[in-house]
N, C-alpha and C positions, 0 to 999 in steps of 0.2 A: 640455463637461461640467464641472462643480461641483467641484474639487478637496477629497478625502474628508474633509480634514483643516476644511475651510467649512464643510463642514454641521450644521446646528442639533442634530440628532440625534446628530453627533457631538460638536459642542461641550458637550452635553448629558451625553452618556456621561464625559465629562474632567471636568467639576464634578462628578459624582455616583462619579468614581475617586476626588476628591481628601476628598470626603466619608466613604466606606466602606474606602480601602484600608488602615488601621491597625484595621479589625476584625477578631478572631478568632473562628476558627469555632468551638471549642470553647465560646464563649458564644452563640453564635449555637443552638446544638443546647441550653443549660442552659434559655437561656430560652423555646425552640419546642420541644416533646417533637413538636410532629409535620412538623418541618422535613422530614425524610428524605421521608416520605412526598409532599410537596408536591415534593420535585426528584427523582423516583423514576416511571418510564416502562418501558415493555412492548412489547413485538414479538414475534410469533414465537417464543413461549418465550423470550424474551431480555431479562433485565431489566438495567435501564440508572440505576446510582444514579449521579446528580451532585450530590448533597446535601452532599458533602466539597469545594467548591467557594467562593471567597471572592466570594459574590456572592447578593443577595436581590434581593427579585420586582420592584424596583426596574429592576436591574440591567437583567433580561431583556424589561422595559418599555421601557425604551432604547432597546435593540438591535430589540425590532419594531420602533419611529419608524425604527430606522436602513433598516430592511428594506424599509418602506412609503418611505419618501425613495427609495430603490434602485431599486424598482418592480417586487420580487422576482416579483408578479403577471405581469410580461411575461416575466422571463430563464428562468421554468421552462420554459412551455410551448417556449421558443424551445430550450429541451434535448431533450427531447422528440418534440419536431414536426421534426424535419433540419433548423432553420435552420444557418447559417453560425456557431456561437457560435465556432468556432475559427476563428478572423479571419485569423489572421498566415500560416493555411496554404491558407486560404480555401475549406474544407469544415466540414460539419455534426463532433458526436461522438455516433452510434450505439451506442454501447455497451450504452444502454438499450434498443437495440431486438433486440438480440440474443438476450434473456431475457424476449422479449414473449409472451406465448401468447392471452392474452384480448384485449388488443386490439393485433391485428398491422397495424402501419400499411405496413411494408415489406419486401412480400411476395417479392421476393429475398434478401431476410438472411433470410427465414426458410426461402425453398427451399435456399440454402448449408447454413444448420443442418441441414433432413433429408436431404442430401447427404453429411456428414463422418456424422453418428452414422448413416448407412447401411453408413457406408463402414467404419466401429468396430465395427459389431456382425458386419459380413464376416471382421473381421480377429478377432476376439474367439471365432469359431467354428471357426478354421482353426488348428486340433491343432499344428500345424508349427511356430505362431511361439512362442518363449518369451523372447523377450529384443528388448524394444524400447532402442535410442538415441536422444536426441534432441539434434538443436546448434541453438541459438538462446542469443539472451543477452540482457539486461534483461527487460523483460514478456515476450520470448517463454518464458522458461523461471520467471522466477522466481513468477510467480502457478502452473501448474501444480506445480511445486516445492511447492511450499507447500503448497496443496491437496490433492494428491495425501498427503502426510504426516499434513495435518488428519485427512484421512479412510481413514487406515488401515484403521482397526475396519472398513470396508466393500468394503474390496478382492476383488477374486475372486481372486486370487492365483494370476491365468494368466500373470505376468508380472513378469519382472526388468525395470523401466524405470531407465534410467541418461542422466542429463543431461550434456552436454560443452558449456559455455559460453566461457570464456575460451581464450586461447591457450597456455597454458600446458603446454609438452607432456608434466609429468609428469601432470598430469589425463587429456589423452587417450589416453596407456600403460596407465594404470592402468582408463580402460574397455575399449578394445580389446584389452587380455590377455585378458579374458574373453568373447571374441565367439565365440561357433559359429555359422560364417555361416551357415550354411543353417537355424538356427533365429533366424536374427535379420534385425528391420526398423530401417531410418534413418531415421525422420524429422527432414529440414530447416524450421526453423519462424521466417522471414522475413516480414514485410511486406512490404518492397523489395525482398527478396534482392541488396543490395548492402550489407550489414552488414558489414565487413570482417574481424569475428572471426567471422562464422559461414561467409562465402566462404573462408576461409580452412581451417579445419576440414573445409568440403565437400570442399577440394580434395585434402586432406592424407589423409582415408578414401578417395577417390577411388583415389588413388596407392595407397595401402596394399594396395586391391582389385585392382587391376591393369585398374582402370575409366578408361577417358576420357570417360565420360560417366555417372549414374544409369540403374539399371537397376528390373526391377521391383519392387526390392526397398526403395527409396525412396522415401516417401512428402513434397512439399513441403506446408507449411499458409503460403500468401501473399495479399495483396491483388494481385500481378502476375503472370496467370496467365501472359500472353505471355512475359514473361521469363522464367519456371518450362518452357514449351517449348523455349524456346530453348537453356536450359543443359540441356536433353534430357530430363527427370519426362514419364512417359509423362500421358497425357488422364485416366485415370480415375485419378491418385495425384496430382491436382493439387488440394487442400478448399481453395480461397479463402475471404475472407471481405474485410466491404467496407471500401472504403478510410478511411471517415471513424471507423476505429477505431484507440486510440492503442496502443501496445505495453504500457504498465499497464493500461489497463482491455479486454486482449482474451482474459483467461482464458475471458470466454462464448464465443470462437468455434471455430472450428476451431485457434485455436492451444490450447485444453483439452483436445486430442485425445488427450492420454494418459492426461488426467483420467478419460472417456469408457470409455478401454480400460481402466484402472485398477479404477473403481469401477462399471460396467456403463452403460449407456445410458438407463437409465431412474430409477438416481442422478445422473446427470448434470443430467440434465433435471429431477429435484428443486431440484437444486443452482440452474438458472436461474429454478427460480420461486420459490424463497425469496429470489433478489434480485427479481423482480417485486414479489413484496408489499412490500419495501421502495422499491421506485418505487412503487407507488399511492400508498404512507403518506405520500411525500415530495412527490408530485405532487398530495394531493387532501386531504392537511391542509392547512387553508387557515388553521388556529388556529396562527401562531409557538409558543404556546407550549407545546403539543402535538408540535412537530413536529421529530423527535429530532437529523437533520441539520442542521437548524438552531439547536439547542439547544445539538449538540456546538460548531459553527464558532462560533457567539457566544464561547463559553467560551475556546476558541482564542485568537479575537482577541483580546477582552478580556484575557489575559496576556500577547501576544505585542505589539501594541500600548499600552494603557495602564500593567502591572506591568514592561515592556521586561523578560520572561521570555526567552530565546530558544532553547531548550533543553526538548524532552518527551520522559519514558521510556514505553514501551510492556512490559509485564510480563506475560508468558500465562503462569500458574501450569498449564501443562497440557505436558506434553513431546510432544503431538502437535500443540500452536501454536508450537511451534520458530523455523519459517521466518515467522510471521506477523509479527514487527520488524521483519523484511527487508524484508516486501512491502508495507508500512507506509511505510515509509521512502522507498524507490522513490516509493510512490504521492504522498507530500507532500512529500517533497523535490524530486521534480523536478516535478512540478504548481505547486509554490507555493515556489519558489527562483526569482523574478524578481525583476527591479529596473527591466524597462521597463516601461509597462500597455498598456492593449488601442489606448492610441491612440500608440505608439510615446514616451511622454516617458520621464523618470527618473523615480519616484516619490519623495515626500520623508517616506513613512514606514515603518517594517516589514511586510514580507511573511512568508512561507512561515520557519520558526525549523527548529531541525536534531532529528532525530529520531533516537533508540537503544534499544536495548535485549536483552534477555536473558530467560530462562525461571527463572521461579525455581520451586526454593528458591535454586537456583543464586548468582543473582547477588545475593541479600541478602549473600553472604559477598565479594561483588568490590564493585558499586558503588555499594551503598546503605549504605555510610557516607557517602559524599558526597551521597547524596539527603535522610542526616538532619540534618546536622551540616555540611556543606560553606558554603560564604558565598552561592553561588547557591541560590535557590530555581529548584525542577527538577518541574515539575508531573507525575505522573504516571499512566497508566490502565492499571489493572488489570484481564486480562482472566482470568474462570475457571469452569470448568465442574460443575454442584451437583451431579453425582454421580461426583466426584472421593475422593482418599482425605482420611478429613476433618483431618490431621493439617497436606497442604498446604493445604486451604481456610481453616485456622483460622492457616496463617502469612500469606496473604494479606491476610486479613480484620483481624490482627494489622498488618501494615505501613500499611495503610490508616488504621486508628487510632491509629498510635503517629505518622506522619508528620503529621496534623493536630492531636494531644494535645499532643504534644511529652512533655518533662519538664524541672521546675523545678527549681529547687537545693534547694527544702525540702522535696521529693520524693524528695533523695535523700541515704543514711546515708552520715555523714563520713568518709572513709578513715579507717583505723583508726591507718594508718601512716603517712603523711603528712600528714594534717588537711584535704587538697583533694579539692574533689568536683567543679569547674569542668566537668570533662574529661568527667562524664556528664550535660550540660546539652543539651537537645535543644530547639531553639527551637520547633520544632512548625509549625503553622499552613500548613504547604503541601499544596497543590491535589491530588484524584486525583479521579479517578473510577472504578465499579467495572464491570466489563460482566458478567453472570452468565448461562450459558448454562443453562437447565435440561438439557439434553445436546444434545452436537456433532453435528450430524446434516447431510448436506449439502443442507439447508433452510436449517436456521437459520445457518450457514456462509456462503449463498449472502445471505441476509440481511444478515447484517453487516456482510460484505465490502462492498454497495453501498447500506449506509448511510454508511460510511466515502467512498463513491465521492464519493456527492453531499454529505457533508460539506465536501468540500474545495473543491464545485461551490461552494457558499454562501461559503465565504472568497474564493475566487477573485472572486463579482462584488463583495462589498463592496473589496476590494482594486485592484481593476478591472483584474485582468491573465487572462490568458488558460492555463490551468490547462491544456490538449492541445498543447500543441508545449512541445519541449525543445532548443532551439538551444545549450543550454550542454553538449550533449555531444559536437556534433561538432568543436568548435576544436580540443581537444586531439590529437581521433584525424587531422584535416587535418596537424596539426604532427607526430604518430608517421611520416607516410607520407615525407615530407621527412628527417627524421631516419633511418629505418629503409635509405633511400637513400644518403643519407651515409655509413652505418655500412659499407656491402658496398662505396660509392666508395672509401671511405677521405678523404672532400672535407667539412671543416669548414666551414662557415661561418653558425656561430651566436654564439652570446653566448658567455663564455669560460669561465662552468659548464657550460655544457650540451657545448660544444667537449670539456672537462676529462673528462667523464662519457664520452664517447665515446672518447675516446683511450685511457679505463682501457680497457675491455673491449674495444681492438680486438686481436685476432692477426696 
């Protein structure tokens, strides 16, 4: 295969950076009054401005030649269709089939699915339970997390759900003070059930219960059902789902299960076909540049590789997209934090860039001084909801155009007292985009989320590394096991920080 940096389509894109990147947008808008319009997109009640972007039609002319070089025509369907796209682990990534309803190609993911929200709407009827726990940690918890908070407004409010991720044991004091067993269910929420913070957790409620094994009152959500026997989860409290689904993109299965209980079964099931319609839109626009996942990931690249950005804030003006940074984060940092590609070499140019963020108004007062004024340019998307209170849509709408306006020094009245204005110079001209929901609904939720999914899909093949396996998280937790052993030996034998570090905390 053609290394990325060869191809004409790319070489193409690099002479047409070194043409346009000293353009600013603020001219680019005096002299288009209908720019906006022309990089302004629709979904689902969901409008998607990119019109704040340092990049014309040009630009995204490119990027299809790059797309058609790619042979983007083959890598959807083989998303899709269960091919093997996840190579390194050497299974298909279903995720999209989880959320299939009109054309269901794999009729066990979807008997799993009427399995678990059977098994939710049981548990959703029986008076008894008011307090769900749940332990799992990365995607098992943090997409639910999340979700569950987006969609507040829709809760039935049969239930205190509480998550135990880490090991940390003042987190799990502070939920188990509040357990009335007999109105409360565990769910453990494992793909492998060999998670080491969540085996760990299992064991330590275990003990707490005076349990040597799960009783009926534990519920496992895993791809391994034989092992979910084995550690003792009776037959009917075992919701699999299949294996070729990653831990970020498994909120559609039974690990949503709280989501389910949460906001009722047949929101839920809103919530999977509002990312359906974003799989048709992403699978059956066949126009680039029409086609919004791919619009985003251009955009991506295009700073990440050519402006050597490496740094995006994410900003939900909405305090019930709180958790959505997070799961943001997750999603494209460990999807597109490689540095080998899909045929195991080094790559020789930028991947996946680090991602942050915060709810504002909030963080205009923490870290959007450095978003206006800082020496990095820090692209940013703005996410917000139009029937919101208008005082926050009108600060959002405000940072949007003050971050691409900027302000000049003859913009601005001379200190009175000092004669310098330097210090309110705002260079302007950096990157956002706006996402606007007409209201959060868990449709257009469901929407979003898996246009983001397959956003990352499209960077990942121009990058040509493989976006569902994450091998960069087990080395450290292999090194804790080794370490954690020494620590109870009392037996050194590492480097002489890591020795130094140990020695403080022994007794």
């Amino acid at each position: 295969m053609k290394n990325l940096l060869e191809l004409n389509a790319w070489q193409s894109l690099n002479e047409h950076f070194f043409n346009i990147k000293h353009l600013k947008m603020k001219d680019m808008f005096q002299y288009d009054d209908g720019r906006a319009d022309k990089y302004t997109y629709e979904l689902n009640n969901i409008y998607f401005d990119l019109s704040k972007n340092r990049i014309n039609f040009d630009t995204f002319s490119y990027f299809v030649d790059l797309s058609k070089s790619l042979k983007f025509h083959n890598r959807i369907p083989e998303l899709f269709n269960g091919e093997k796209v996840n190579n390194t682990e050497d299974r298909a990534a279903l995720h999209t089939a989880l959320r299939a309803y009109e054309n269901i190609q794999f009729e066990e993911i979807a008997d799993e699915r009427t399995t678990f929200l059977k098994r939710a709407e049981e548990i959703i009827a029986d008076v008894n339970v008011k307090h769900i726990v749940q332990f799992g940690i990365g995607g098992s918890y943090i997409g639910p997390k999340m979700v569950n908070e987006a969609l507040s407004e829709f809760s039935n409010k049969l239930f205190t759900i509480d998550y135990i991720a880490n090991t940390d044991n003042t987190d799990f004091e502070k939920v188990f003070n509040k357990i009335d067993i007999e109105k409360t269910i565990f769910i453990v929420a494992s793909k492998s059930l060999s998670t080491s913070e969540t085996q760990y957790n299992l064991s330590k409620v275990l003990s707490r219960l005076g349990l040597s094994e799960p009783n009926e009152k534990f519920i496992c959500l895993t791809a391994r059902r034989e092992r979910a026997l084995e550690l003792g989860f009776s037959s009917e409290n075992i919701l699999t789902f299949c294996d070729s689904t990653g831990g970020r993109y498994s909120l559609w299965s039974s690990i949503g299960f709280t989501i389910a209980l949460n906001i009722g079964v047949k929101n839920f099931e809103e919530l999977l076909k509002g990312a359906e319609i974003a799989d048709k839109h992403f699978a059956e626009t066949e126009d680039y540049f029409q086609n919004i996942p791919f619009l985003l990931a251009f955009i991506n690249v295009w700073y990440r590789n050519f402006f050597d950005l490496r740094t995006k804030a994410n900003i939900p003006y909405s305090d019930a997209l709180k958790f959505l940074p997070e799961y943001l984060q997750q999603l494209e940092m460990e999807s597109l934090g490689k540095i080998i590609d899909k045929q195991g070499n080094k790559v020789n140019y930028a991947t996946g860039g680090t991602i942050f963020g915060n709810i504002g108004t909030n963080c205009q007062h923490s870290f959007f001084q450095m978003l206006h004024q800082g020496i990095d340019i820090i692209p940013v998307d703005f996410i917000a909801i139009a029937d919101s209170d208008t005082r926050l849509l009108a600060n959002c709408f405000a940072q949007s155009r003050a971050l691409m306006m900027g302000q000049e020094l003859s913009e601005v009245a001379e200190d009175e007292i000092t004669g310098y204005n330097t210090h309110k110079f705002f260079p302007g001209n950096i990157p956002s985009n706006t996402f606007l929901f007409d209201k959060l609904t868990p449709s257009t939720l469901g929407t979003f989320l898996a246009l983001q999914e397959h956003k990352v899909f499209v960077e990942a093949v121009i990058w040509n590394i493989n976006p569902f396996d994450q091998f960069g998280v087990e080395l450290g937790k292999t090194i804790a096991k080794d370490i954690e052993a020494s620590i109870i030996a009392k037996d050194n034998h590492f480097d002489s920080s890591t020795n130094n570090l140990i020695n403080r905390i022994k007794h």
